[in-house]
N, C-alpha and C positions, 0 to 999 in steps of 0.2 A: 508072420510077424509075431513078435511077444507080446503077449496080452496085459493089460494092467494089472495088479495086485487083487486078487480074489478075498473079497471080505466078506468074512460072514457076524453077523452077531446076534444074542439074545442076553437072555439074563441068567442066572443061576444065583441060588437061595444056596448061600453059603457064608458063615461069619471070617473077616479078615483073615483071624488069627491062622485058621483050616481052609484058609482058600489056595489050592496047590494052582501052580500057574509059573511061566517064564518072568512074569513083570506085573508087579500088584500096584497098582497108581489111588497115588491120596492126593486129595488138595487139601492148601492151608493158606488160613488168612495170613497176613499178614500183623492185625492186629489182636488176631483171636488168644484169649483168655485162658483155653482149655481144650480138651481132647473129648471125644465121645469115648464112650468102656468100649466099645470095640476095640480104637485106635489103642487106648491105651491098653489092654490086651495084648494087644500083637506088640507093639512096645515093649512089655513086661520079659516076651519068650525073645524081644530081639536083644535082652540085658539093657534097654533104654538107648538103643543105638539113636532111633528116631530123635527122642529128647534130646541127644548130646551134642547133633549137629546143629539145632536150632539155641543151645546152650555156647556151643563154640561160636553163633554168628557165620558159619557156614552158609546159614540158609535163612532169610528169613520173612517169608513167605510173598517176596516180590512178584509181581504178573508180570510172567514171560521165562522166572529162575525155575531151577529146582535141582533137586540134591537125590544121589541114588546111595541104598542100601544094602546089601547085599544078605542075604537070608542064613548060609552059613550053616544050613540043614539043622536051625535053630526053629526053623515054622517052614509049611508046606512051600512057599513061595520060594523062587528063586534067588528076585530081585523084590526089594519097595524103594518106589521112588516117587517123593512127597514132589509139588507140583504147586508156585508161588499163585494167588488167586489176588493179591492186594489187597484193600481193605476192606472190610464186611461192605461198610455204606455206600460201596460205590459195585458189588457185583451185580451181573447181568447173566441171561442167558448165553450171551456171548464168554462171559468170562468162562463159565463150564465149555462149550463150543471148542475155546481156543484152548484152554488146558487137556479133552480130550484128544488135540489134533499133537499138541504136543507131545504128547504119549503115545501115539501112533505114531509120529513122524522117530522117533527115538527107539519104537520097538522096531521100524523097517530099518532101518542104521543098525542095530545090534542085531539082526536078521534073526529073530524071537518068532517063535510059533502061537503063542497063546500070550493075550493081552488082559489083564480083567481090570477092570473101572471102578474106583466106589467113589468116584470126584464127587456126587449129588450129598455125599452125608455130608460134607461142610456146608454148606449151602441150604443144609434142610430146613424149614420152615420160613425161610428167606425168599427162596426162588419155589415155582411151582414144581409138583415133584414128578408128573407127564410131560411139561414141557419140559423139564432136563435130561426129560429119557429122548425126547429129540434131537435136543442138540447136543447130547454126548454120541449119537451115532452118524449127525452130520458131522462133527470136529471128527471122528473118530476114521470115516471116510475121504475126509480132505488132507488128515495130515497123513492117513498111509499111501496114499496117493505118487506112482511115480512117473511117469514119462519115459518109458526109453525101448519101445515098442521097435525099433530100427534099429536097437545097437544090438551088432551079431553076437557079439561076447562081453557076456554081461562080467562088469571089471570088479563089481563088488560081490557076486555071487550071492545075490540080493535073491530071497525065498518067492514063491509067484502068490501064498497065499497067507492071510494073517485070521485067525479065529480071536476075537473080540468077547467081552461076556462084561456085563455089567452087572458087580457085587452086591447081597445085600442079604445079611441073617434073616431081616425081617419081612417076610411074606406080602403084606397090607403094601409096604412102599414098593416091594416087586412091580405087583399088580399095576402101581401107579405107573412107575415106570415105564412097565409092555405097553402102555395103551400111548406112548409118546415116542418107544424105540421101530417100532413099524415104520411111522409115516418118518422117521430121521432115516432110516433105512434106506424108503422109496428116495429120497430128497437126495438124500448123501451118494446111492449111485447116480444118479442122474446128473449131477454136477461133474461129478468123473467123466463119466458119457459126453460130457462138454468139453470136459477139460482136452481130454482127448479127440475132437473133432476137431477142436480149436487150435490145440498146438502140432495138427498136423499141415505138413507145406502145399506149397502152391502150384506144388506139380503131381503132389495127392490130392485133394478138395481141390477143383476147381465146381464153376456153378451146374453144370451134369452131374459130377461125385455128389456133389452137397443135395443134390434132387434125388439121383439115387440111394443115399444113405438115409432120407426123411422117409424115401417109400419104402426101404426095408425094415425101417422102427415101426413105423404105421402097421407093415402087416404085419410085426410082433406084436402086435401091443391094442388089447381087444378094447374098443370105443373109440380109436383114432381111426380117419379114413384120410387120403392123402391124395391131392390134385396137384398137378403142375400143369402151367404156362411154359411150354416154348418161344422161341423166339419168332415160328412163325406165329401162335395164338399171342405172343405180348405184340406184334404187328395188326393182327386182327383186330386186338382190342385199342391200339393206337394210346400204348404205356410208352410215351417218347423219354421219359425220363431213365426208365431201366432200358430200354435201347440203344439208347446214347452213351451212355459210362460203361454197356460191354462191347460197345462195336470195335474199340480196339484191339479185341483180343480173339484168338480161336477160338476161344471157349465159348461160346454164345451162354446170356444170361437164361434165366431163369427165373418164374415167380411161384413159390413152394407153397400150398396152402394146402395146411394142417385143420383137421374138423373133429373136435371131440362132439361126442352124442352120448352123454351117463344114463348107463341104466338105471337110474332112477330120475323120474322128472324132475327138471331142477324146482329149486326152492321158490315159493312168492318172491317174488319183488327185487329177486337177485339179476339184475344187469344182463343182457349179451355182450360178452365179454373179447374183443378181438386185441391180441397182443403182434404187433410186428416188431420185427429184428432185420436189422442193417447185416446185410451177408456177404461184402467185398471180399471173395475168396485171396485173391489178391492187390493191393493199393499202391503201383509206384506212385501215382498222384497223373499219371497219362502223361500230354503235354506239357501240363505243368510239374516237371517232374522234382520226386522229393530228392530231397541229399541221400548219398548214400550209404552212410552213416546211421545204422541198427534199419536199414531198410528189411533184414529180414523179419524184422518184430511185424512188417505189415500184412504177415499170412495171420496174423490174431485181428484183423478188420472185418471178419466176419461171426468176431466175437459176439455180439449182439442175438442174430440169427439163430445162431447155436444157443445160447440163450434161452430162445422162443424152444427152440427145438426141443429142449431137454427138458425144459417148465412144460410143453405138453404133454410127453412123453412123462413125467411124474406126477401130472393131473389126473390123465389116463389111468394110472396104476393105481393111484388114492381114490379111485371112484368117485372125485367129488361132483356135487351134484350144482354143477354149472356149465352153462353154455359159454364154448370158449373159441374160438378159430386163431391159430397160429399162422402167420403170415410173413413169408422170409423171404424177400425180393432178394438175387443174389447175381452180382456180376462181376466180371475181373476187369480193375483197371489201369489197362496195359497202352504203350505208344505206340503207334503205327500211324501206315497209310489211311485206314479209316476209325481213326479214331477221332472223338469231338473236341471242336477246338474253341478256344478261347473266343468271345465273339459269336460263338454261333447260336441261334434264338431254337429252344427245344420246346417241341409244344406235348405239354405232359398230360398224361389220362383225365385231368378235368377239364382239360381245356385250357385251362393256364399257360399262358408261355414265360419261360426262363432266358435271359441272357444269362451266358455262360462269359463266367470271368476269370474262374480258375476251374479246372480240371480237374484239381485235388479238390474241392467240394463236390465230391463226388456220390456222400452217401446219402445229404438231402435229394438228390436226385433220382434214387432207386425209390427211398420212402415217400416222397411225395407220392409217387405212383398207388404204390400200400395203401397208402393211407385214406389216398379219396377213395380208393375200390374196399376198402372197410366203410368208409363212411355211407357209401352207397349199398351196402350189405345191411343198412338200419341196425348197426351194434348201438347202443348205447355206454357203450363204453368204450376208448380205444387207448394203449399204452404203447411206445413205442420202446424201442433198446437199444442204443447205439454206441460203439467210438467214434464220438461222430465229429468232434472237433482239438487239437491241440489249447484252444482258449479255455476248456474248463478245467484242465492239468493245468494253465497255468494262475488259475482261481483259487481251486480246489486239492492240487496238489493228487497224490497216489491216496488219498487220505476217504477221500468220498466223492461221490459220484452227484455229477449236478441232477437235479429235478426241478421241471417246467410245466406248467400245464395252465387251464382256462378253469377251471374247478377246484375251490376250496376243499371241497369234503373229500375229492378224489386225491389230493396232496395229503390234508390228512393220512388219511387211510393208506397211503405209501408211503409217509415219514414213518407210522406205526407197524407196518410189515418192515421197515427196515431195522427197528428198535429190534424186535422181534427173532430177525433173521442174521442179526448181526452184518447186513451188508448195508452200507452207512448211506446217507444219500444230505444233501444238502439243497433247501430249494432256491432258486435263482428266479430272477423277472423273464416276462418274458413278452411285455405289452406291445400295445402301439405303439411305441416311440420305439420300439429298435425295428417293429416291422417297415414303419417307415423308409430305417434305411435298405430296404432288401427290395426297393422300388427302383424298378428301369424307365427309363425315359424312352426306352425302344421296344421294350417289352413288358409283360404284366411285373414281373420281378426279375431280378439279379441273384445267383444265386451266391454271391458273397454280400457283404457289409461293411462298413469303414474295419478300420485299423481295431477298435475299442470294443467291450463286449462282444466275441464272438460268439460266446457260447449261447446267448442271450440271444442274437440275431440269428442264428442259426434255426433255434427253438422256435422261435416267430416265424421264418418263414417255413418251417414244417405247419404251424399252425392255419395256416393259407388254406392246407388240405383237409380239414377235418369240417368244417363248416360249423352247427353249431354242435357238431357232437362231443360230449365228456370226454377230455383226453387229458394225456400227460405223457411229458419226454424225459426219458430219462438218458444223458450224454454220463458213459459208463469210460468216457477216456482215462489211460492210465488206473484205472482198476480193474484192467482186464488181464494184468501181467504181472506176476511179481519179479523183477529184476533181478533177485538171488534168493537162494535159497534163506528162509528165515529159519529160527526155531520150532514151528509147527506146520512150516509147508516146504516141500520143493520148487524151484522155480520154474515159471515157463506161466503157461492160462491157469485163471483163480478160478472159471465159469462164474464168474460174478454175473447176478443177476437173477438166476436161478435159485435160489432160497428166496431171494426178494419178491419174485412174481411167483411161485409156488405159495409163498404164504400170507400174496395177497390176497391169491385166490382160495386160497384155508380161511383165513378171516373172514371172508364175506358170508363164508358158509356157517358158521357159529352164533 
């Protein structure tokens, strides 16, 4: 199979004007006043091409636009092409993130060998000058990013690798830079790593693949060590909830549990940290079956999982010095003769029992399980990842990803990784009154709720499992897919999640 686009990148200490390269990328405010002597430098040898397009209204430095140059063997570069950032007062690390992906997404389209970056000079003393060297080399990985690992004949004769270099005459901001382009590195393959687990089908991952492919990253990847539950040990242990949602299908479930151990003792006072991810390799919805109508977008229901999987597998590589357990309960849910039906009472790893009312709530079901056998692991901490409901898309929209949880400072502390990581999150309720409705008259719980707030009721009855431990749920529906192609990405899985739980776990450690 074809492997994804091979990126590599660093920095090199070199001024605009003398920086030889296929595509030299600037950004520009939109409101901005003036040019730094570099820019205008390379301006000067381009006969003021740059100034002319921003003079004609061509270009005028809108977030998301941007306008290409052509070099004309007037200066070492190729091509320049300036890159809209919006206006000063409102840039973010995200705004460099998505303008580097931009530039990558447009140097794999024009199939360019060498990419070089100077986006961080607009932005200098504005934005930090380490964390931009981060998230110009996650942007820089997401937008070369491609998907087509299965097509025999590649129809655009698209190159398998892109060399990356982030610009910069001056040495001191170099410096700053390498100390933020590393951990974007680690961060930005890892997401790929997801991307590509995620948008592969359901007749590749099912829950054996997805246990096999945790244990071959484990024994790459020096600090992870890797256990799985079968379907006879998830019987032993008497996890009726991940039992139940794979018994219709060949594929017997699986429960994946990831163990980092950092060589270095972790920090005072820093949490055990256990992340679980919802792994429906495949979702008709079983009995309760879906439309079937974009039914194949539901091999990305084990978006979540993948998730965990690649945030450990980038924890691992960052060395950081926290105790962390990844935990991916994974089953397919498919119709048959023994599959669980609507009505029937499942008595899940705590003991709890669920009436079943739809079928298609099927991922509170694996993670309930997770979730108490974390809570019984004495983590003090637990975050969960899921698509776990159509009701917070219809909330929240493709826009941001609901979050729920029993802990202020633990919301906190993930609204600010989200800032951070640019992966957006919004917090939702998630009290007693919706747990309320997730109450059976025939069993401890139901695993649906009225018509109203689902994503809210959902959140609550995961909260059943955690007892009194620190947690929070993040419903990642519809942010696990871009539906077409945009200007800085291709379509198919975003690995959303992963920058967000990577740099949760970065912050705690600071």
């Amino acid at each position: 199979m074809k492997q994804i686009i091979a990126v590599d990148i660093k920095t090199r200490k070199v001024g605009l004007a003398q920086c030889k390269t296929d595509l030299l990328v600037l950004g520009r405010f939109s409101d901005a006043a003036g040019v730094d002597k570099d820019v205008k430098a390379l301006d000067e040898k381009l006969g003021g091409a740059l100034g002319r397009v921003a003079k004609l209204g061509d270009f005028a430095g809108k977030a998301g636009t941007s306008a290409l140059v052509y070099g004309d063997g007037k200066i070492p570069a190729r091509r320049v092409i300036l890159i809209g950032l919006g206006e000063q007062k409102k840039v973010t690390l995200d705004t460099i993130r998505k303008a580097a992906a931009t530039a990558a997404n447009q140097a794999v389209n024009m199939k360019l060998q060498t990419l070089s970056l100077a986006l961080h000079q607009a932005a200098q003393g504005k934005l930090d000058t380490a964390e931009m060297g981060k998230a110009t080399a996650e942007g820089a990985y997401f937008g070369s990013y491609r998907y087509d690992e299965y097509v025999t004949e590649s129809q655009n004769g698209r190159l398998g690798a892109l060399k990356v270099e982030v610009v910069d005459a001056d040495a001191g901001r170099l410096k700053s830079l390498n100390q933020g382009l590393g951990d974007g590195a680690v961060v930005g393959r890892a997401q790929s790593y997801a991307r590509t687990l995620a948008n592969r089908p359901g007749n590749v991952i099912n829950p054996p693949a997805l246990a096999k492919a945790a244990m071959e990253m484990a024994r790459a990847t020096r600090g992870l060590r890797c256990t799985v539950f079968d379907a006879g040990q998830l019987k032993a242990k008497k996890m009726g909830g991940i039992l139940a949602v794979g018994a219709g299908s060949r594929s017997e479930p699986r429960l994946i549990i990831l163990k980092y151990t950092p060589a270095k003792k972790p920090a005072k006072g820093l949490p055990r940290v256990a992340l679980v991810g919802k792994a429906i390799t495949f979702d008709s919805g079983g009995i309760s079956i879906k439309p079937s109508a974009d039914m194949d977008q539901m091999k990305l229901d084990k978006s979540g999982g993948i998730a965990v999987l690649a945030a450990m597998k980038a924890v691992a590589e960052l060395g950081l010095p926290v105790d962390v357990w990844g935990l991916i309960p994974s089953a397919e849910n498919l119709p048959s003769g023994s599959s669980y039906r609507p009505g029937d009472i499942v008595t899940t790893y705590s003991g709890k029992t669920v009436e079943i009312l739809n079928t298609d709530a099927e991922g509170r079901m694996i993670l309930c399980d997770a979730l108490a056998y974390a809570a019984r692991q004495k983590f003090e901490t637990i975050i969960d990842i899921a698509t776990l409901t159509g009701a917070c898309m219809v909330a929240l929209g493709q826009y941001k990803a609901g979050l729920m949880g029993n802990d202020d400072d633990l919301i906190a502390q993930l609204r600010r990784a989200a800032d951070d990581s640019g992966e957006n999150v919004w917090h939702l309720p998630s009290g007693d009154e919706y747990a309320d409705e997730m109450k059976s008259k025939i069993a401890d719980l139901r695993n649906t709720g009225g018509r109203w707030g689902g994503a809210s009721t959902a959140a609550a009855f995961l909260r059943q499992f955690v007892g009194e431990t620190t947690w929070a749920h993040l419903d990642i529906a519809g942010m696990d897919i871009l539906q077409k192609a945009t200007e800085y990405a291709s379509a198919g899985s975003t690995g959303f999640g992963v920058r967000l739980l990577v740099t949760y776990l970065m912050n705690l450690t600071r």
